[in-house]
C-alpha positions in Angstrom: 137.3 298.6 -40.7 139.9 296.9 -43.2 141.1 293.6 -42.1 143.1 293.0 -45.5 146.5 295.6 -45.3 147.6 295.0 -49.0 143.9 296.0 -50.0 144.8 299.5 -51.9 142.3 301.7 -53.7 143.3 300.2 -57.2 143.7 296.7 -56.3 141.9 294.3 -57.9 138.6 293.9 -55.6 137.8 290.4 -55.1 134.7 288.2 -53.4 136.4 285.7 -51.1 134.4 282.8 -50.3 134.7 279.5 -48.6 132.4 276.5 -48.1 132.4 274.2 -44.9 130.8 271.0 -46.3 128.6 268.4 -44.2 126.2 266.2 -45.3 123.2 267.8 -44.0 124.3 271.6 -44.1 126.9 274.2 -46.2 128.1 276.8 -44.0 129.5 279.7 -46.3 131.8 282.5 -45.2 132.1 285.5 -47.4 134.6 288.0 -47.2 135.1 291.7 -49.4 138.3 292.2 -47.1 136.5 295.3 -46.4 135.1 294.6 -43.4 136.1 293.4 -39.5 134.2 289.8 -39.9 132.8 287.5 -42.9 129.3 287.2 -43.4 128.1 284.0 -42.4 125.1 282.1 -43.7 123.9 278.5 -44.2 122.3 276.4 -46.6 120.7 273.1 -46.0 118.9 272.0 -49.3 118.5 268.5 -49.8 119.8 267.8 -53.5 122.8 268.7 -54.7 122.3 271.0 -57.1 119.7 273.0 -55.2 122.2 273.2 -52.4 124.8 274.6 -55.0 122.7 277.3 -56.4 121.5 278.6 -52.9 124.9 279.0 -52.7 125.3 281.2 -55.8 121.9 282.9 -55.0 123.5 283.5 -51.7 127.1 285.1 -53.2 124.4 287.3 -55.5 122.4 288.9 -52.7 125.6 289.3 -50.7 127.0 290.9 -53.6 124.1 293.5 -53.8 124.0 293.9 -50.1 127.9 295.2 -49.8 127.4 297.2 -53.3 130.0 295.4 -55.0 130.1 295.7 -58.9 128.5 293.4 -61.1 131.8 291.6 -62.6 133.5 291.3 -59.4 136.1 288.5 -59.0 134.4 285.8 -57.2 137.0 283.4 -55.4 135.3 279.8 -53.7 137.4 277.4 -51.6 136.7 274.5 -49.9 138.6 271.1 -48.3 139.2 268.3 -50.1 136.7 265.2 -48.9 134.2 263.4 -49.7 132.2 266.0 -51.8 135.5 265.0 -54.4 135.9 267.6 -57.1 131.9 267.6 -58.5 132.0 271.5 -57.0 134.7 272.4 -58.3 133.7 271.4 -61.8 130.4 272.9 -61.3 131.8 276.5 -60.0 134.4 276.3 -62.9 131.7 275.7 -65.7 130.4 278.6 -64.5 133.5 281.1 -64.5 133.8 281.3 -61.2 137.5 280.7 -59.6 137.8 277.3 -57.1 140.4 276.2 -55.1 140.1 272.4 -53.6 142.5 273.1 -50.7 144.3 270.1 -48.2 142.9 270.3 -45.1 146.1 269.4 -43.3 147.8 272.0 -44.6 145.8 274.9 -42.7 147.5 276.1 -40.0 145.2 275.3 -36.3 145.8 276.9 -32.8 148.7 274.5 -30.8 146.6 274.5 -27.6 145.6 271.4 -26.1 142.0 272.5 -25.8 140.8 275.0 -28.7 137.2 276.2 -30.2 136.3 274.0 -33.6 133.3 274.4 -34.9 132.0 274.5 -38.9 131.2 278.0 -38.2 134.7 279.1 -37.2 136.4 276.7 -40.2 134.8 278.4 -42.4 135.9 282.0 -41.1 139.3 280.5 -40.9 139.3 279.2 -44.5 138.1 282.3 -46.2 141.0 284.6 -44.2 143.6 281.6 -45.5 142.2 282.4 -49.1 142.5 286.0 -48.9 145.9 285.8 -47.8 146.6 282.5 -50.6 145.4 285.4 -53.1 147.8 287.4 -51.9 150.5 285.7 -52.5 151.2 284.0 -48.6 151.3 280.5 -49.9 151.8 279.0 -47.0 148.6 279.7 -45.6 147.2 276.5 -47.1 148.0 274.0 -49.7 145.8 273.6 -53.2 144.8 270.6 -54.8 145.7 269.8 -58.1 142.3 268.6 -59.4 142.3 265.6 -62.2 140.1 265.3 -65.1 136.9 263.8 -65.3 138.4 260.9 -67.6 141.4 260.7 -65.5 139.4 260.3 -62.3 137.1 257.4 -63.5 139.6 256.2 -65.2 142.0 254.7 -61.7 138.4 254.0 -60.8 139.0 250.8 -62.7 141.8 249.7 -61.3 141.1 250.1 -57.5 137.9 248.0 -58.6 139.4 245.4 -59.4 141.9 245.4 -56.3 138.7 245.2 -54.3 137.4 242.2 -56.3 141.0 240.7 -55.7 140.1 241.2 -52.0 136.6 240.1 -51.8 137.7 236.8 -53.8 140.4 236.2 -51.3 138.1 237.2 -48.5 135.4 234.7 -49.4 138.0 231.6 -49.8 139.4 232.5 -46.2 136.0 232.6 -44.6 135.3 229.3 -46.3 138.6 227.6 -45.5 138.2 228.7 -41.5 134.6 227.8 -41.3 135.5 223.7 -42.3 138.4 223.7 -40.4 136.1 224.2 -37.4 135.1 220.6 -38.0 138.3 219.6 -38.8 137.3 219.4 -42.6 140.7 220.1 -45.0 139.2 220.5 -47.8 140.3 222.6 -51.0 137.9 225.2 -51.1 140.4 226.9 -53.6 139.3 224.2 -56.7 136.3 225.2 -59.0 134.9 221.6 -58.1 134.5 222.5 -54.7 131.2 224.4 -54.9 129.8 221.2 -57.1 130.8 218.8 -54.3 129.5 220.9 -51.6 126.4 221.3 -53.5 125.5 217.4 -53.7 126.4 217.5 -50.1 130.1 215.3 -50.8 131.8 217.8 -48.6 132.2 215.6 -45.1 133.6 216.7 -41.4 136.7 214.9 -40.3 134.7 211.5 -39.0 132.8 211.1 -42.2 129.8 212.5 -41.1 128.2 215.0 -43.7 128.4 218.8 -42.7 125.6 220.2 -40.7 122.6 221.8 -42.5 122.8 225.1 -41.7 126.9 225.7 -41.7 126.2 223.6 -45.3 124.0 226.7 -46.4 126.0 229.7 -45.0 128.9 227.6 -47.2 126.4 228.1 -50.6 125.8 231.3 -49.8 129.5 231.8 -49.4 130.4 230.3 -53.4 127.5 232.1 -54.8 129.0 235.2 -53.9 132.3 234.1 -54.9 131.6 233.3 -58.3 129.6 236.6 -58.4 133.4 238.1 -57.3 135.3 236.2 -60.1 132.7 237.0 -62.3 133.2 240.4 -62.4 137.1 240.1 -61.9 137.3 238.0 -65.1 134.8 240.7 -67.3 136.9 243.6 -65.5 140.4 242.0 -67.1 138.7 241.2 -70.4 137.9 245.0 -71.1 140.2 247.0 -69.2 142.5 247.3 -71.9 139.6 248.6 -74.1 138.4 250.7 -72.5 141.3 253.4 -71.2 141.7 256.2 -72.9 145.0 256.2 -75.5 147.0 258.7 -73.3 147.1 255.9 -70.2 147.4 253.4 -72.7 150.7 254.5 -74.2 151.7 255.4 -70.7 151.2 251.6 -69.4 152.8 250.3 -72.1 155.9 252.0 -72.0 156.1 251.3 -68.2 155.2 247.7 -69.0 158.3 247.3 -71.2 160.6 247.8 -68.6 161.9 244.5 -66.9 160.5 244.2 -63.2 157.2 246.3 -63.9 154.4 244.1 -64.9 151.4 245.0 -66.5 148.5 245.1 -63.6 151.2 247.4 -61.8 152.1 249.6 -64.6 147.9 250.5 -65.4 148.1 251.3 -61.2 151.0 253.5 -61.2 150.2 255.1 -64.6 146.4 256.0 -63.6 147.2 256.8 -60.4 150.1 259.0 -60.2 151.6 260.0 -63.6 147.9 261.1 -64.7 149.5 264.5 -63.9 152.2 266.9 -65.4 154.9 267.2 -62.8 158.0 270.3 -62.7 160.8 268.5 -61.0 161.5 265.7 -59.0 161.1 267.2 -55.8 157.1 267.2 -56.7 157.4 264.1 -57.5 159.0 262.4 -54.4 156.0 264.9 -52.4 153.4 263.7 -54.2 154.1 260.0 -52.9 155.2 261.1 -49.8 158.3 259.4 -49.9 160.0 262.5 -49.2 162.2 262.8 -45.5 160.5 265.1 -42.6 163.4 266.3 -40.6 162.9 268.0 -36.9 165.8 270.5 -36.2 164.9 272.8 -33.8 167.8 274.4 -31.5 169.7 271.1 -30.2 166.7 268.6 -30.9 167.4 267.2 -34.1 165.4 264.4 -34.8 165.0 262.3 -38.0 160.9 261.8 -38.7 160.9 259.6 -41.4 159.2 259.9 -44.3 156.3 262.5 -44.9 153.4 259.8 -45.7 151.6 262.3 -47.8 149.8 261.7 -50.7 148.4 258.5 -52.6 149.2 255.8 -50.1 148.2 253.0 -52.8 151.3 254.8 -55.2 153.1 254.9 -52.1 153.0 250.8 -51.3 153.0 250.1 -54.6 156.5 251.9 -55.3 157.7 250.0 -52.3 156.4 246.4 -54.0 158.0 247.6 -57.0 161.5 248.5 -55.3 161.8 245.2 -54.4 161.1 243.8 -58.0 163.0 246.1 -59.3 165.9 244.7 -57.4 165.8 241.1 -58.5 164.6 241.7 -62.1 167.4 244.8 -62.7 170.5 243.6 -61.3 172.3 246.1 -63.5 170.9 249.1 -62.7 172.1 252.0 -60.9 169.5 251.8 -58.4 169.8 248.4 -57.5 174.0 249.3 -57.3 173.0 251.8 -55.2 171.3 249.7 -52.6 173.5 247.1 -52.4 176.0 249.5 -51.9 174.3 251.2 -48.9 173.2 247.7 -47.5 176.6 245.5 -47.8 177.7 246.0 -44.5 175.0 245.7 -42.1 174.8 241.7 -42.7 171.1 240.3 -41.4 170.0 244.1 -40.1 166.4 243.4 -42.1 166.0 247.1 -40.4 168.3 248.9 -42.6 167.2 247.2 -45.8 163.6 248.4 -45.5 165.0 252.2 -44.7 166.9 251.7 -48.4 164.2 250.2 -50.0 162.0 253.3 -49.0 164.9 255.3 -50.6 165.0 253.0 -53.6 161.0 253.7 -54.1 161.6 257.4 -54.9 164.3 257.6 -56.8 162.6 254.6 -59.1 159.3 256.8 -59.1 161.6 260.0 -60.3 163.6 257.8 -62.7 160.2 256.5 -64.2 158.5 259.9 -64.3 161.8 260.8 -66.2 161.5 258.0 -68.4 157.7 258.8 -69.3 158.3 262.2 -70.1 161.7 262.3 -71.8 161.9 258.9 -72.7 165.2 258.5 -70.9 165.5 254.9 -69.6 166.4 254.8 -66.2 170.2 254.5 -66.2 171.7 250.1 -66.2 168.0 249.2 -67.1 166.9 246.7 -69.5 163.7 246.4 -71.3 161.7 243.3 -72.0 162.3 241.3 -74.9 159.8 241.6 -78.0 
């Protein structure tokens, strides 16, 4: 029995086939749109690429099994997670079509209580990719896979925000072990670690700090200066080593007034890696976008959507607010004051703008990039 009603006799025949990954099992659905239900089958080898070619083994004998011709389309899907984009590279290298598909976007049963197993995801994904070949596109969203180089490349920079974090974490944990003996001490100077190490670091009567909090302390700058070690090497080569695309990108945010450096590498290899149509992608893609409820007499304002890249996302906010001090001029910080005159000390109001402020600056610098237009009042930095 035929399942797929725009299936004709001259209609392009295609292999449908989606992959529900785990960590110690694949379970692959397959689907002619020929037939009532997929075929279902699972592979469980231990390396990667062994796992990926008992899945293309699989497709083969499935292939042979349904008499499907030789050059068949072959169509593979599978959610976005922590598998990344490796199969997606791999199944492309070979010909084969891939889709990297949201998995919020799939549509699920509304019942409080409903079946979920890996088995029936995958079912469910290979009938959404049928119908997404179709031409139903809202059967499920698909990723817009980066390149290799533009994938390692924000690598870099959310490497060296965790460094950031690990130096900051290390000086805290310091600072709030002493101040359980009631010891003040600048843990903060690059003496410190020197003093504690000829054992000059004293509690609050004088008395010197007790052997085994003094070694947990050691332990504690060892791994500290490992921390700033690595920060300091990652600042001395980042500009080296990016590739000359993000570089001209980061400089040309970097000469606008309000955007330093650090921020424009972060926003340049983390969002404007990729080619946008319109602004509307563009406020999506940081999910900065408004998600409005009106159904019948309920209408209900949901705030922003909260999709996408939630580092781009706070970043654009931290920048709104630079933005703000550093272009006084502009028509974007016009526009907020404007909006935010009258509600006096309503701090309430003036974070809702500044939300609004974030997307229109992340459209008027995606404009800038790609036109060149300079966002309208702005000023660049001096030479």
């Amino acid at each position: 029995m035929r399942t797929d009603q725009a299936y004709t006799g001259t209609e392009e025949r295609v292999l449908a086939v989606s992959l529900e990954l785990a960590t110690a099992k694949w379970k692959v659905a397959l689907h002619d749109g020929q037939r009532e239900q997929p075929a279902i089958h699972t592979v469980a080898q231990p390396q990667a690429a062994t796992r990926l070619q008992a899945v293309l083994d699989l497709i083969e004998y499935q292939k042979r099994k349904w008499s499907l011709p030789a050059g068949v389309r072959l169509a593979v899907s599978y959610e976005a997670g922590q598998d990344a984009f490796w199969i997606y590279r791999a199944l492309q290298a070979r010909g084969i079509d891939c889709y990297v598909v949201d998995p919020a976007s799939i549509p699920v049963e509304r019942h409080q209580r409903r079946a979920k197993t890996d088995r029936l995801d995958a079912i469910k994904l290979v009938i959404n990719l049928r119908a997404w070949l179709r031409g139903e596109r809202d059967r499920m969203h698909v990723v817009h896979v980066p390149s290799s180089q533009d994938e390692a490349s924000r690598q870099m920079m959310r490497d060296r925000g965790a460094l950031q974090k690990e130096v900051l974490q290390h000086r805290d944990r310091m600072r709030k072990l002493l101040a359980t003996l009631g010891c003040w001490d600048d843990v903060d100077s690059k003496a410190f670690a020197n003093r504690l190490a000829r054992d000059e670091v004293l509690c609050h009567d004088g008395e010197p700090l007790p052997p085994e909090l003094r070694e947990r302390l050691l332990r504690e700058c060892e791994r500290l200066a490992l921390a700033e070690k690595q920060l300091a090497v990652l600042e001395k080569t980042r500009q080296a080593i990016l590739p000359a695309p993000a570089r001209k990108r980061i400089d040309a945010l970097a000469r606008l007034k309000g955007i330093g450096e650090v921020g424009a590498s972060r926003l340049a290899l983390e969002l404007f890696w990729r080619e946008f149509s319109n602004r509307c992608q563009v406020g999506a893609c940081v999910g900065l976008v408004p998600q409005p409820y009106d159904s019948g007499e309920s209408q209900v304002d949901q705030g922003i959507s909260k999709q996408g890249n939630r580092r781009v996302r706070a970043l654009l906010v931290e920048m709104a607010w630079c933005w703000l001090r550093y272009q006084p001029d502009s028509a974007l910080t016009q526009w907020f004051i404007q909006r935010t005159q009258g509600t006096g000390p309503n701090r309430r109001a003036r974070r809702i703008a500044i939300v609004a402020v974030a997307r229109r600056l992340a459209i008027a610098l995606w404009r800038y990039l790609k036109d060149g237009v300079i966002p309208e009042g702005a000023h660049l930095k001096s030479a």
